[in-house]
Biopython code that builds the backbone (N, CA, C, O; Angstrom):
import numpy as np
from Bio.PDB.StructureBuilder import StructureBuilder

atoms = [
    (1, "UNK", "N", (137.700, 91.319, 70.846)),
    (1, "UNK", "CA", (136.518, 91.628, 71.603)),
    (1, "UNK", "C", (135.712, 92.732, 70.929)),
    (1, "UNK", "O", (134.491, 92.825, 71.053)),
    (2, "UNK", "N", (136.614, 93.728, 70.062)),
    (2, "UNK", "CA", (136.053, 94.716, 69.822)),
    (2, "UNK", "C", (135.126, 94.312, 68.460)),
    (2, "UNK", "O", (134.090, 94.975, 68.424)),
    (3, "UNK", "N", (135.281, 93.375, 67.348)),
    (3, "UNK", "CA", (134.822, 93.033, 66.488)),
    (3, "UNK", "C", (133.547, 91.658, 66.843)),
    (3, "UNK", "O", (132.741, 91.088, 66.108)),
    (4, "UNK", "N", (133.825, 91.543, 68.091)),
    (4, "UNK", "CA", (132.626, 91.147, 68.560)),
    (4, "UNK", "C", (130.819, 91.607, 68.995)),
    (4, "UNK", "O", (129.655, 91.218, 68.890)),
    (5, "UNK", "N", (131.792, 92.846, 69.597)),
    (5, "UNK", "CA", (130.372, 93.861, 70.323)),
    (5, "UNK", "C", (130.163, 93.888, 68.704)),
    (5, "UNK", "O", (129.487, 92.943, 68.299)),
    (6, "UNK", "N", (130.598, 94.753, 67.755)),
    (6, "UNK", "CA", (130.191, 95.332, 66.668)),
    (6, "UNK", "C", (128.975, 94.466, 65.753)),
    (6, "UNK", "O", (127.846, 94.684, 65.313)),
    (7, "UNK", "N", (129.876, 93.466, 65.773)),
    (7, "UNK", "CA", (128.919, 92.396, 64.669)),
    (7, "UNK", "C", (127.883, 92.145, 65.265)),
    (7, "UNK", "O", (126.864, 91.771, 64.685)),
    (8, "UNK", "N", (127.978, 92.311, 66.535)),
    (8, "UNK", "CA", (126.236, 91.708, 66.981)),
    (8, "UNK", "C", (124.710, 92.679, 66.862)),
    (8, "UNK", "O", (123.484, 92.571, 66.866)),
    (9, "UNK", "N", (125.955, 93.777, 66.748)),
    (9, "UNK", "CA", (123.956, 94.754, 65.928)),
    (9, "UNK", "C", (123.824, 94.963, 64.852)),
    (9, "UNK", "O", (124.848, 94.722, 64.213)),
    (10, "UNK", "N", (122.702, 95.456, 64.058)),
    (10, "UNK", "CA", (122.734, 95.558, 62.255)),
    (10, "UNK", "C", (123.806, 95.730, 61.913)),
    (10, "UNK", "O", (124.494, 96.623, 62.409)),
    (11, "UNK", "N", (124.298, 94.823, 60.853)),
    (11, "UNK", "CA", (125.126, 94.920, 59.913)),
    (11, "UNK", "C", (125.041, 96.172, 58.603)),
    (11, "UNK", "O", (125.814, 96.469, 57.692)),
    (12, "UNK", "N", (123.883, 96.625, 58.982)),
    (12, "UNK", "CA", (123.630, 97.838, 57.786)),
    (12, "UNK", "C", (123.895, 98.951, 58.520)),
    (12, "UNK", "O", (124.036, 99.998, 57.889)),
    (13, "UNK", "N", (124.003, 98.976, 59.793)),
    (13, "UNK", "CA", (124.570, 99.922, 60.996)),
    (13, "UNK", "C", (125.382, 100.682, 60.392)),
    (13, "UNK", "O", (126.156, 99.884, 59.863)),
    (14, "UNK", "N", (125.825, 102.055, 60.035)),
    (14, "UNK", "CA", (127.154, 102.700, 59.906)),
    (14, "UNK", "C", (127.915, 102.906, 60.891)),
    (14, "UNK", "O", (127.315, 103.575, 61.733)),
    (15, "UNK", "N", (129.168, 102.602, 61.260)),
    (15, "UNK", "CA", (129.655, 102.829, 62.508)),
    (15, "UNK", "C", (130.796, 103.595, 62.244)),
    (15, "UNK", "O", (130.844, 103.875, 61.046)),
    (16, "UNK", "N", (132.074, 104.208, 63.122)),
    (16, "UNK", "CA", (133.061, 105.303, 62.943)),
    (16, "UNK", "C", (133.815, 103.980, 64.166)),
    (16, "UNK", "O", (133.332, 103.371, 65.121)),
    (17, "UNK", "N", (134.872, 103.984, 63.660)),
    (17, "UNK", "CA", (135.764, 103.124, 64.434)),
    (17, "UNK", "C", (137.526, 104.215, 64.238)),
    (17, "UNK", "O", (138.204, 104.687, 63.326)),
    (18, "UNK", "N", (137.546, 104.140, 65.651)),
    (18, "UNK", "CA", (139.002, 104.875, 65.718)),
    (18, "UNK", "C", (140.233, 103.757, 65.124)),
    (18, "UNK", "O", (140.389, 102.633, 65.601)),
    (19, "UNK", "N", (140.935, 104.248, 64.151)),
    (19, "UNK", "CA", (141.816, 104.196, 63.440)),
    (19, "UNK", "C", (142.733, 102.911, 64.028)),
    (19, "UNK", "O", (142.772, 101.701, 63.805)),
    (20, "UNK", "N", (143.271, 103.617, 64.685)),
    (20, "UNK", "CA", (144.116, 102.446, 65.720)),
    (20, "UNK", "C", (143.291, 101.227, 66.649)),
    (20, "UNK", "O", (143.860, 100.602, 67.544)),
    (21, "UNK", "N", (141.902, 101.023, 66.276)),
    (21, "UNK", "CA", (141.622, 99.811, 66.472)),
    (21, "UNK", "C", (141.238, 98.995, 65.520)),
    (21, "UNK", "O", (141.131, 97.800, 65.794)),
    (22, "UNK", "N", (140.868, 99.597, 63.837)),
    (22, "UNK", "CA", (140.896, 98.523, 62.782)),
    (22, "UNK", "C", (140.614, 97.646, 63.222)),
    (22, "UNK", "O", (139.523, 97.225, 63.606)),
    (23, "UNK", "N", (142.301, 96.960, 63.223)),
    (23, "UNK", "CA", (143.378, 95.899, 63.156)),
    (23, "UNK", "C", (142.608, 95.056, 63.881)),
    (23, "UNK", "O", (142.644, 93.888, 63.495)),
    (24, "UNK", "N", (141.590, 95.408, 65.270)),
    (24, "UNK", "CA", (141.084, 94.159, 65.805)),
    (24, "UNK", "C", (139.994, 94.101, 65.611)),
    (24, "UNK", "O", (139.243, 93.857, 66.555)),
    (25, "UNK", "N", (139.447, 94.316, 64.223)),
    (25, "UNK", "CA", (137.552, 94.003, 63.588)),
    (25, "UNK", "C", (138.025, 93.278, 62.803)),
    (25, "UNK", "O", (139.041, 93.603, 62.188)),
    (26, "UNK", "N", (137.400, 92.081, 62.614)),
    (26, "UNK", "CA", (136.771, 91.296, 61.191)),
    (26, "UNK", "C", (135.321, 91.982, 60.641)),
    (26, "UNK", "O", (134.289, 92.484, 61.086)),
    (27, "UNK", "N", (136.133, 91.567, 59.052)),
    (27, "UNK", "CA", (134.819, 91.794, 58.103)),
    (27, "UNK", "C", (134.516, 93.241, 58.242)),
    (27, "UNK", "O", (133.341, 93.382, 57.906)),
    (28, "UNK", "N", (135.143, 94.620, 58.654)),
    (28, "UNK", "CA", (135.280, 95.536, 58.638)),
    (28, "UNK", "C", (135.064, 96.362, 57.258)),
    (28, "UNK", "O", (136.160, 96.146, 56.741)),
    (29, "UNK", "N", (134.297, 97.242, 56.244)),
    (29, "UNK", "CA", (134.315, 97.502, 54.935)),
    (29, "UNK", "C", (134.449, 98.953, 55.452)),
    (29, "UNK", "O", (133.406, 99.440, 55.888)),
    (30, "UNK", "N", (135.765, 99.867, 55.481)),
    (30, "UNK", "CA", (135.833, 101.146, 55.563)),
    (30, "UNK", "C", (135.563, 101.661, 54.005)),
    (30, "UNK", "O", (136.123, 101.196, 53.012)),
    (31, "UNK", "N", (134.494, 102.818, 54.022)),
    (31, "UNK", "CA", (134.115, 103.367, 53.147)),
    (31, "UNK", "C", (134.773, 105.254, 52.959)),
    (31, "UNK", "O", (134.767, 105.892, 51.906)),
    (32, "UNK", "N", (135.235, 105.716, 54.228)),
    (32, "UNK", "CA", (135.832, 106.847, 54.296)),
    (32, "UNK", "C", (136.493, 106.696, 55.331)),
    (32, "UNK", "O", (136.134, 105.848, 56.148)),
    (33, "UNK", "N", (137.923, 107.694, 55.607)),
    (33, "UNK", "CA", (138.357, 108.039, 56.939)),
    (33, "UNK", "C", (137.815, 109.445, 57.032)),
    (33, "UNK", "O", (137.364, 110.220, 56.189)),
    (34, "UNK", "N", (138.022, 109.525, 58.437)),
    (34, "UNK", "CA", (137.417, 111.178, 58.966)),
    (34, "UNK", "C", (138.184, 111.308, 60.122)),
    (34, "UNK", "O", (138.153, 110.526, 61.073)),
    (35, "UNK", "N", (139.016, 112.515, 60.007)),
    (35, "UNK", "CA", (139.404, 113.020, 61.066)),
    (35, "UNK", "C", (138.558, 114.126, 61.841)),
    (35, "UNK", "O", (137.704, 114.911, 61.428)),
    (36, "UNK", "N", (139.426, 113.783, 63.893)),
    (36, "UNK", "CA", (138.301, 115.065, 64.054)),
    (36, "UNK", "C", (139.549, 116.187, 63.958)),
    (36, "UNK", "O", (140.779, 116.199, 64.022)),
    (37, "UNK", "N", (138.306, 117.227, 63.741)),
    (37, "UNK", "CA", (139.053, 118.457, 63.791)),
    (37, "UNK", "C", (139.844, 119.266, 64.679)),
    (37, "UNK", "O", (140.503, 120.299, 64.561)),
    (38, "UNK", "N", (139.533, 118.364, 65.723)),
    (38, "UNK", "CA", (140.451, 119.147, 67.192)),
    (38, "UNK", "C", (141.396, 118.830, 67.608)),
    (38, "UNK", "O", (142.223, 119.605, 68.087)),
    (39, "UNK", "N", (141.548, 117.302, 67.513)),
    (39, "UNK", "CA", (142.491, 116.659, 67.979)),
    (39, "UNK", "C", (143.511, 115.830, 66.947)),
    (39, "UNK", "O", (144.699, 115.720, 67.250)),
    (40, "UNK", "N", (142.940, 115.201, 65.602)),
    (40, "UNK", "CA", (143.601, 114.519, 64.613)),
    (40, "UNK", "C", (143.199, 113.506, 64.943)),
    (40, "UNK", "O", (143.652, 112.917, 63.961)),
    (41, "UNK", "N", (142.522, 112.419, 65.716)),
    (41, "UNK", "CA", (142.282, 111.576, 65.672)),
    (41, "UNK", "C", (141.342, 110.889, 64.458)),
    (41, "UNK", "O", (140.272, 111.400, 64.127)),
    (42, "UNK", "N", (141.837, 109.752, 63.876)),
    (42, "UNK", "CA", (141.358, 109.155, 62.722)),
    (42, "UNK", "C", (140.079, 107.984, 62.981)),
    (42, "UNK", "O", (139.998, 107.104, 63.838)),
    (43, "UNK", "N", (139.361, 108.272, 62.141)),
    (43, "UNK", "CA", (138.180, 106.956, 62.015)),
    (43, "UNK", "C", (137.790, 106.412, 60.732)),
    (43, "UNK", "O", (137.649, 107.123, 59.736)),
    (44, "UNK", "N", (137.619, 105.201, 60.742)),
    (44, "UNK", "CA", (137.303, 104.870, 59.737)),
    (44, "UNK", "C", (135.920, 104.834, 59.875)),
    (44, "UNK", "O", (135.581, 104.483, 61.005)),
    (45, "UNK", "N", (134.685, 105.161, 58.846)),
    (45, "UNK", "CA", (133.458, 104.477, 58.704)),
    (45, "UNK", "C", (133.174, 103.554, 57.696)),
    (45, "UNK", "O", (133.659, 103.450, 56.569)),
    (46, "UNK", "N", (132.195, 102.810, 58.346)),
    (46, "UNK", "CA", (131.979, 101.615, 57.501)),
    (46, "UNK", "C", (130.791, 101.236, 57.591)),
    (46, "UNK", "O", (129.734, 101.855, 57.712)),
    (47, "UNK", "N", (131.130, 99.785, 57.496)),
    (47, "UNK", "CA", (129.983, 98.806, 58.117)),
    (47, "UNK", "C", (130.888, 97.561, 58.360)),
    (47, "UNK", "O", (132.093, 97.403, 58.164)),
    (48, "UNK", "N", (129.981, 96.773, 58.824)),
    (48, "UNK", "CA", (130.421, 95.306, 59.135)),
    (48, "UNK", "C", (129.617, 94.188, 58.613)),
    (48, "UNK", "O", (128.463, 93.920, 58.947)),
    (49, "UNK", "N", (130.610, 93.344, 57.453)),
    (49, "UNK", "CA", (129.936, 92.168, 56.770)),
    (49, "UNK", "C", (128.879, 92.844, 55.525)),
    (49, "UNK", "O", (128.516, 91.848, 54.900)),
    (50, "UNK", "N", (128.316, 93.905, 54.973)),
    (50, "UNK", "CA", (127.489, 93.957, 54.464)),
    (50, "UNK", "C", (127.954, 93.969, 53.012)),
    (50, "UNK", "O", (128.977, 94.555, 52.658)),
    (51, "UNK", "N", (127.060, 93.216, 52.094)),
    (51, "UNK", "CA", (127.489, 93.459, 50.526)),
    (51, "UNK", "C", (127.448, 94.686, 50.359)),
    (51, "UNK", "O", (126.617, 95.243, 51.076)),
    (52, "UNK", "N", (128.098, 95.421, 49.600)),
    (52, "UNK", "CA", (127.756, 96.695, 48.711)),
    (52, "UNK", "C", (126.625, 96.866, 47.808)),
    (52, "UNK", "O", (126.280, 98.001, 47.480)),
    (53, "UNK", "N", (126.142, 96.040, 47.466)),
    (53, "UNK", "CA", (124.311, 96.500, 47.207)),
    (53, "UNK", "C", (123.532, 96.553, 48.223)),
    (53, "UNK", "O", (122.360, 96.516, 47.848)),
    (54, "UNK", "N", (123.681, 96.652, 49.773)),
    (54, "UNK", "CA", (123.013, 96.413, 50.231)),
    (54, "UNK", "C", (123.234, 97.966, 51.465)),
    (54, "UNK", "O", (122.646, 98.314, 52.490)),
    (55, "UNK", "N", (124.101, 98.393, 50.856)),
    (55, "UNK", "CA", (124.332, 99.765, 51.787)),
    (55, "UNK", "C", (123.178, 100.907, 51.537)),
    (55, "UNK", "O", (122.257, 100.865, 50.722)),
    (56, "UNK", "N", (123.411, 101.648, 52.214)),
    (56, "UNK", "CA", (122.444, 103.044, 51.853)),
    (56, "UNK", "C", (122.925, 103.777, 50.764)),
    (56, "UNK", "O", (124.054, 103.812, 50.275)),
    (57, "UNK", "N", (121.543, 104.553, 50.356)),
    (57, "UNK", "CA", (121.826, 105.323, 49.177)),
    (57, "UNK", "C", (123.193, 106.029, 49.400)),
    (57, "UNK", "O", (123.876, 106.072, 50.423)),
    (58, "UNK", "N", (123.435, 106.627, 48.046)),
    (58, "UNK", "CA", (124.681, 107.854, 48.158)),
    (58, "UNK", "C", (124.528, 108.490, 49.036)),
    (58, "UNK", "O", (125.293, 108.356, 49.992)),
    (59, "UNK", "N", (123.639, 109.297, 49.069)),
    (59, "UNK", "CA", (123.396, 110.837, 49.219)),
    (59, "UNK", "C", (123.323, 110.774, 51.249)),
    (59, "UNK", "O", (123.666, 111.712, 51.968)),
    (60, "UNK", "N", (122.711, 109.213, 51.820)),
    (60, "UNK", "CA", (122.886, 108.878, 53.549)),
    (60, "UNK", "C", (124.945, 109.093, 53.939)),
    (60, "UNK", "O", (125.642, 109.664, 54.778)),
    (61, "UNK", "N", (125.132, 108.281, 52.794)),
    (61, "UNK", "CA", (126.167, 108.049, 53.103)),
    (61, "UNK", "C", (126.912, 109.273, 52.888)),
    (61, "UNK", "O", (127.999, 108.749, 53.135)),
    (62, "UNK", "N", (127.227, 110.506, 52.623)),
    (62, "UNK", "CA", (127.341, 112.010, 52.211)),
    (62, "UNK", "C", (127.592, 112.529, 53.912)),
    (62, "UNK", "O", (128.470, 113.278, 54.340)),
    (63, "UNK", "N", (126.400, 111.779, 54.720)),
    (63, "UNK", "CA", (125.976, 112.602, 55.755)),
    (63, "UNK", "C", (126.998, 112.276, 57.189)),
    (63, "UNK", "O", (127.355, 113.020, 58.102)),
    (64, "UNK", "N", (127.220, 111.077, 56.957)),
    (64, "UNK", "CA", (128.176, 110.279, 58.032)),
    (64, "UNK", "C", (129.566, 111.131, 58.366)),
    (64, "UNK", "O", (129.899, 111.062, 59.549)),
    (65, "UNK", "N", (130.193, 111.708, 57.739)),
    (65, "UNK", "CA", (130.982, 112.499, 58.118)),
    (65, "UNK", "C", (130.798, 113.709, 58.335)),
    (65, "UNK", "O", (131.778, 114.454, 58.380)),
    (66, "UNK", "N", (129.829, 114.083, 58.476)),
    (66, "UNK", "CA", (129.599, 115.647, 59.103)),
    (66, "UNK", "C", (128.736, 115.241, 60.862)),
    (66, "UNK", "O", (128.751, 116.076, 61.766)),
    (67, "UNK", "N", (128.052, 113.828, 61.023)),
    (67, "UNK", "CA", (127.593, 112.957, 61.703)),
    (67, "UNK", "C", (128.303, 113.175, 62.824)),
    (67, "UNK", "O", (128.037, 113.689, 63.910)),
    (68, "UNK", "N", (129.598, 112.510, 62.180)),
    (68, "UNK", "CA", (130.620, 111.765, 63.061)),
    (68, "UNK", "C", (131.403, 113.411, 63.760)),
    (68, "UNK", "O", (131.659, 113.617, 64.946)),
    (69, "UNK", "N", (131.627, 114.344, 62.628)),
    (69, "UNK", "CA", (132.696, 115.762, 63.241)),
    (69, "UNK", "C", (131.782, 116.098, 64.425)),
    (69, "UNK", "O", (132.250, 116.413, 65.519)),
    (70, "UNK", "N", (130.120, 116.006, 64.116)),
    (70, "UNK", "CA", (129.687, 116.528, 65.330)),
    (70, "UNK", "C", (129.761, 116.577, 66.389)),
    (70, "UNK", "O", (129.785, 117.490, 67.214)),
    (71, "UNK", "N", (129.856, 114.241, 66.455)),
    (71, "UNK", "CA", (129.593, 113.668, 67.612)),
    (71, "UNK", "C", (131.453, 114.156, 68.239)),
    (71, "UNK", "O", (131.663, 114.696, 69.325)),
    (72, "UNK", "N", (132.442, 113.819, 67.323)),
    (72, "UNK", "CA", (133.222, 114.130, 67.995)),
    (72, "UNK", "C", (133.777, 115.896, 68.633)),
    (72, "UNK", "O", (134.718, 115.926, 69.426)),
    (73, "UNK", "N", (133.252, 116.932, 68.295)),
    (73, "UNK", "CA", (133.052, 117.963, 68.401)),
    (73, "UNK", "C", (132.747, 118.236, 70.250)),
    (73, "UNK", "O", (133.287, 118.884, 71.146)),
    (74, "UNK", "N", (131.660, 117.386, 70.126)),
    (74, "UNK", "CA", (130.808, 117.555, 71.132)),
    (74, "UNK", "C", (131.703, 116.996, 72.650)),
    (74, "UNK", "O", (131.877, 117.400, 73.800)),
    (75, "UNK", "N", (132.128, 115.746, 71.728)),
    (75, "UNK", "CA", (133.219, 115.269, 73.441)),
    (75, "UNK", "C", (133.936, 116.314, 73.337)),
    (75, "UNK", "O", (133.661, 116.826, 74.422)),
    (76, "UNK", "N", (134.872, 117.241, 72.699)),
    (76, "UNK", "CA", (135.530, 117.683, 73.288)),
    (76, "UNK", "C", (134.891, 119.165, 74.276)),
    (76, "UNK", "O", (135.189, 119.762, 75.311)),
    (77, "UNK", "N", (134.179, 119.218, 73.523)),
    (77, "UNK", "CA", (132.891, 120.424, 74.403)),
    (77, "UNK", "C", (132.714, 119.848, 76.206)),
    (77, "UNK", "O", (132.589, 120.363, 77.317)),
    (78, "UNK", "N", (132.806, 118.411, 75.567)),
    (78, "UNK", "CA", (132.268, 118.280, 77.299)),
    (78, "UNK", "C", (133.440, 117.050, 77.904)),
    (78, "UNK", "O", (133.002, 116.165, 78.639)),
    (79, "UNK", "N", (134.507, 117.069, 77.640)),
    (79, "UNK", "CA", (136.030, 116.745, 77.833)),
    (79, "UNK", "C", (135.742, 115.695, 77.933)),
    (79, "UNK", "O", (136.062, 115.256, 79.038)),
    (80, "UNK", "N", (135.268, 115.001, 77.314)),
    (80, "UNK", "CA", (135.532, 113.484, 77.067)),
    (80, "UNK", "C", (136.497, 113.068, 76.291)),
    (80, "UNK", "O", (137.267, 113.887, 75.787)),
    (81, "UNK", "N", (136.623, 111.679, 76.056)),
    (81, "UNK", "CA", (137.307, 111.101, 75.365)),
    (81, "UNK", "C", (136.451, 110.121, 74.042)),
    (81, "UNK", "O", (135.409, 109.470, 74.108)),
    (82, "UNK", "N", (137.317, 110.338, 72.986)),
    (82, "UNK", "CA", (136.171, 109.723, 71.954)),
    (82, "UNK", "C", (135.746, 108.217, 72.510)),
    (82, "UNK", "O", (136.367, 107.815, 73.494)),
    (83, "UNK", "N", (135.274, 107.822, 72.246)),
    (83, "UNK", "CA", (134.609, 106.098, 71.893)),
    (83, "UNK", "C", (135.216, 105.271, 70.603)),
    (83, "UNK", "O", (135.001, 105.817, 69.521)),
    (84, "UNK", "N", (135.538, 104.722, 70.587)),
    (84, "UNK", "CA", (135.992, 103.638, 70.080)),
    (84, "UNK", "C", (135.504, 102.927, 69.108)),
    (84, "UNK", "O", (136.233, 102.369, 68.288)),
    (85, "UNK", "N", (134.480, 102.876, 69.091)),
    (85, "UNK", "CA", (133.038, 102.940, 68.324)),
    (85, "UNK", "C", (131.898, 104.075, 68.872)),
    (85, "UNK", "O", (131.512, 104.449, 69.979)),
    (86, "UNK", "N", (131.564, 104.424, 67.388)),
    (86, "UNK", "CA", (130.361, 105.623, 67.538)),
    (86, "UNK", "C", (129.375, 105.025, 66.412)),
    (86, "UNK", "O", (129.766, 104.919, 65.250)),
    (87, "UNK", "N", (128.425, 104.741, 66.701)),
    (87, "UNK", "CA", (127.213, 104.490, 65.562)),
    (87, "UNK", "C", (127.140, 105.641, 65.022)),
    (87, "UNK", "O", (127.585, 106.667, 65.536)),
    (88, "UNK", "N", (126.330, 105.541, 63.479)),
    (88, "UNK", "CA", (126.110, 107.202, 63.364)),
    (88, "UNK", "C", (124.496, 106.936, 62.447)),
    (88, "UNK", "O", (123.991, 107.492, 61.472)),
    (89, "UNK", "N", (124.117, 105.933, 63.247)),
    (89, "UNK", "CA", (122.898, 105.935, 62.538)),
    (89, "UNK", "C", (121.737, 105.862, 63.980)),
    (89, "UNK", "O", (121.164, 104.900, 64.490)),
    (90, "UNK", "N", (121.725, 107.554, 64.364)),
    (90, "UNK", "CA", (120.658, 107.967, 64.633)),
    (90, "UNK", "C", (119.256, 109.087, 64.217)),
    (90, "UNK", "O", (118.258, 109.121, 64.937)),
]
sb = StructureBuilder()
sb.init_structure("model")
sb.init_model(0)
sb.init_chain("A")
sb.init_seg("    ")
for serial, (resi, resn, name, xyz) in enumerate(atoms, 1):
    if name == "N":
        sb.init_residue(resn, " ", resi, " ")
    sb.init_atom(name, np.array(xyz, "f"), 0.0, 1.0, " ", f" {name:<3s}", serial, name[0])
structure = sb.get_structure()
């Protein structure tokens, strides 16, 4: 289900997918893991389905993990629980 929601928005989308759900995406291309800093929880970022000429420059892709520490930073600021998927292309 989870590699369902995903694929259905841009494929040039960068997304942060928690670690322990991989296993249930197709066509998944992890490009870094990132842990957060508070808790250890792991993510992979990626994309979904996209060739590698067709990703963003270097220097976007640089930015996704300082992106992602934020977003997860922030749940714990306001006691949430991460998401499962986090876009990080806002």
């Amino acid at each position: 289900m989870l590699a369902k929601r995903c694929e259905a928005n841009d494929p040039r989308t960068p997304v942060a997918i928690l670690d322990k759900e991989l296993r249930k995406t197709d066509s998944f291309r992890i490009e870094i893991f990132e842990l957060c800093t508070l808790c250890g929880a792991r993510f992979g970022i990626g994309y979904f389905g996209v060739p590698r000429q067709e990703l963003r420059l270097a220097e976007d892709a640089e930015d996704l993990p300082r992106k992602l520490t934020e977003i997860l930073a922030k749940d714990h600021w306001q006691h949430r629980e991460h998401k499962i998927r986090i876009d990080l292309d806002f």
